[in-house]
C-alpha positions in Angstrom: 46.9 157.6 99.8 47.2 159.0 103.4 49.8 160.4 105.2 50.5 157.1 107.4 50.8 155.3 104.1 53.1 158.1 102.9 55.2 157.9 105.5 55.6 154.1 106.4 56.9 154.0 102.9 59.3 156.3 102.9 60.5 155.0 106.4 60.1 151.4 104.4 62.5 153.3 101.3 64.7 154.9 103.6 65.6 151.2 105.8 66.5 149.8 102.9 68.5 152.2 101.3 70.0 151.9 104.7 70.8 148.5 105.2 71.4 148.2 101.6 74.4 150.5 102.0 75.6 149.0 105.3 77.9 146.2 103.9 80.2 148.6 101.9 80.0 151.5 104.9 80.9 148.3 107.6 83.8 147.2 105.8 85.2 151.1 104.8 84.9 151.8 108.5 86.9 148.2 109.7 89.4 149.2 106.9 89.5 152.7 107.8 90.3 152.1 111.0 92.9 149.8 110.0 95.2 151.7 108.3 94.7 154.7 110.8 96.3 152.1 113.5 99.2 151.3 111.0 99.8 155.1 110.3 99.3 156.1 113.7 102.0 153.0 114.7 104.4 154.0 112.0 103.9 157.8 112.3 103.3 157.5 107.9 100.8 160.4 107.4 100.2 159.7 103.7 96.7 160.6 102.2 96.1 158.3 99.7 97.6 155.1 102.4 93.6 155.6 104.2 92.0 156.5 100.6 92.8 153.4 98.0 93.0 150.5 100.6 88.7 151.8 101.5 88.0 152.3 98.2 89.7 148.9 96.9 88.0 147.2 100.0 84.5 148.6 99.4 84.7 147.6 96.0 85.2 144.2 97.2 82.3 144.1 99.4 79.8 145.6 96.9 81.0 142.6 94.4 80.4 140.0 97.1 77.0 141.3 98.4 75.7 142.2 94.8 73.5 139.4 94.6 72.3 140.0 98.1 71.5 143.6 97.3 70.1 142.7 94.5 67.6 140.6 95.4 66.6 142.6 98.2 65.9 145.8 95.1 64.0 143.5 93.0 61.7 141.8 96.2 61.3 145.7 96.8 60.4 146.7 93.5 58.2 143.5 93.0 56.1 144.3 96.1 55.7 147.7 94.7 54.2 146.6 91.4 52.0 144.0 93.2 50.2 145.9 95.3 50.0 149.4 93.4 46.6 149.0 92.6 45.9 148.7 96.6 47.8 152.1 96.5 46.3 154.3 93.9 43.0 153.6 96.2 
């Protein structure tokens, strides 16, 4: 293995841990911002108002784009498998 190997895969790990992730962090930050306009608007400084309606929402989100996710961590993992004996060389 050399070091441009090494680190093309981690960058290749890290992008899709990344996009992975960016469904549940895009709706939490549309939601988030949300509520902080309602409270700001109706002056309601109540801590669990911003923390349930994120959590409920990315919850949501990660049940939609499951499959999605999922196939993206199993095309990942596959590739992996396939092509380890080109990377134990």
């Amino acid at each position: 293995m050399t070091p441009e190997f090494v680190i093309g895969f981690a960058r290749q790990s890290i992008e899709l841990a990344l996009t992975l992730a960016l469904p549940m962090l895009g709706v939490g930050l549309v939601v988030g911002i949300f509520v902080s306009v309602i409270q700001a608007a109706t002056q309601i400084q109540e801590m669990t108002l911003t923390f349930v309606p994120k959590i409920v929402s990315m919850f949501i989100a990660l049940l939609i784009a499951f499959p999605w996710i999922m196939a993206k961590m199993v095309d990942f993992t596959r590739n992996i498998f396939l092509n380890l004996p080109d990377y134990i060389r």
